[in-house]
Legacy VTK file of the C-alpha trace (Angstrom):
# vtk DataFile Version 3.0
C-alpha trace
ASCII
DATASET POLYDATA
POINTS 85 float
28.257 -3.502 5.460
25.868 -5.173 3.326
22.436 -2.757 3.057
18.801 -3.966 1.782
16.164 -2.037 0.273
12.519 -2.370 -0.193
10.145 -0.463 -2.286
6.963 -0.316 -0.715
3.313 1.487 -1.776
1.635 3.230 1.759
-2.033 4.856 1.964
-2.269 8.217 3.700
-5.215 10.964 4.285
-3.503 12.144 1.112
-3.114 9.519 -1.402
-0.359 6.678 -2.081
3.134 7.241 -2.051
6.395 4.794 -2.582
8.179 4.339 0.349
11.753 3.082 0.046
13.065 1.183 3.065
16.171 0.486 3.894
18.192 -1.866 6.273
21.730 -3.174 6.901
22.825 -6.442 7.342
23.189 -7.019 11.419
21.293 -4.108 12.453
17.928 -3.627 13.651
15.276 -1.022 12.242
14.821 0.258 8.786
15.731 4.184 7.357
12.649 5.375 5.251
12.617 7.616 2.335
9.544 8.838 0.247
10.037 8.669 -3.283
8.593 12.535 -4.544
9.365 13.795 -1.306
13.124 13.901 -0.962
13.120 16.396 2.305
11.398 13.102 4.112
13.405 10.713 5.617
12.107 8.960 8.833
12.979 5.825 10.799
11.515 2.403 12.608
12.134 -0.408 14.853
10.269 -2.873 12.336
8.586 -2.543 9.082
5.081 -1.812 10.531
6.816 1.194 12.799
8.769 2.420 10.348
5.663 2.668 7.751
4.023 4.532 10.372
6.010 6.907 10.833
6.484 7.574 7.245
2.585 8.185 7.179
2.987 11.260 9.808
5.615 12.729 8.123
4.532 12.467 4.586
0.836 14.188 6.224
3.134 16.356 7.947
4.945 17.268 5.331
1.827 17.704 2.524
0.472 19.817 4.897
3.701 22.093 5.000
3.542 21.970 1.548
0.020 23.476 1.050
1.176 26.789 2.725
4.261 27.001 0.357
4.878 27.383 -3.759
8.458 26.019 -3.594
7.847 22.803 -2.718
6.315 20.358 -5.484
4.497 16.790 -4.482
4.541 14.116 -6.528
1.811 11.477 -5.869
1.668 8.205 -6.956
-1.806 8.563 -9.453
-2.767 5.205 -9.815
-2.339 2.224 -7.341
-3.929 -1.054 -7.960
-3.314 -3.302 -5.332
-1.755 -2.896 -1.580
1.414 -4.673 -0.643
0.895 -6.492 3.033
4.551 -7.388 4.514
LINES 1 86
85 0 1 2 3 4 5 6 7 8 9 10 11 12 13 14 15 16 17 18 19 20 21 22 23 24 25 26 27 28 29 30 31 32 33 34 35 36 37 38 39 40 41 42 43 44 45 46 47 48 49 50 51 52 53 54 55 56 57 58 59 60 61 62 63 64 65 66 67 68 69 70 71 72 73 74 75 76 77 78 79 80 81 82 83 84
């Protein structure tokens, strides 16, 4: 079971964040993780789904965040160009 990753910059309503997707050989969709947000972990049919629903939970998340002090986000400060897949 051969697996492929993919790093991958995404734009939400609050800021950038690396996005690692993930894939194995011979099976369809893609398991997403968010790099400074280990408690989010999400899925997708395709690359485009799967980004999407790794904006909603990240906003989800941030949001959930705002009402607690255990819970630290790290953001991605600078981003200079957008990746397009």
């Amino acid at each position: 079971m051969k697996k492929s990753k993919k790093e991958l910059k995404i734009k939400t309503k609050e800021g950038f964040f690396t996005i690692i997707l993930e894939s194995i050989k011979g099976e369809t969709g893609y398991t997403v993780r968010v790099k400074g947000l280990p408690e989010v972990i999400t899925e997708g049919r395709n690359i485009e789904e799967a980004k999407k629903m790794a904006r909603e939970a990240i906003e989800f998340c941030v949001e959930c965040n705002e009402h607690s002090t255990d819970i630290k986000v790290k953001r991605n400060p600078q981003i200079t160009t957008s990746i397009r897949v």
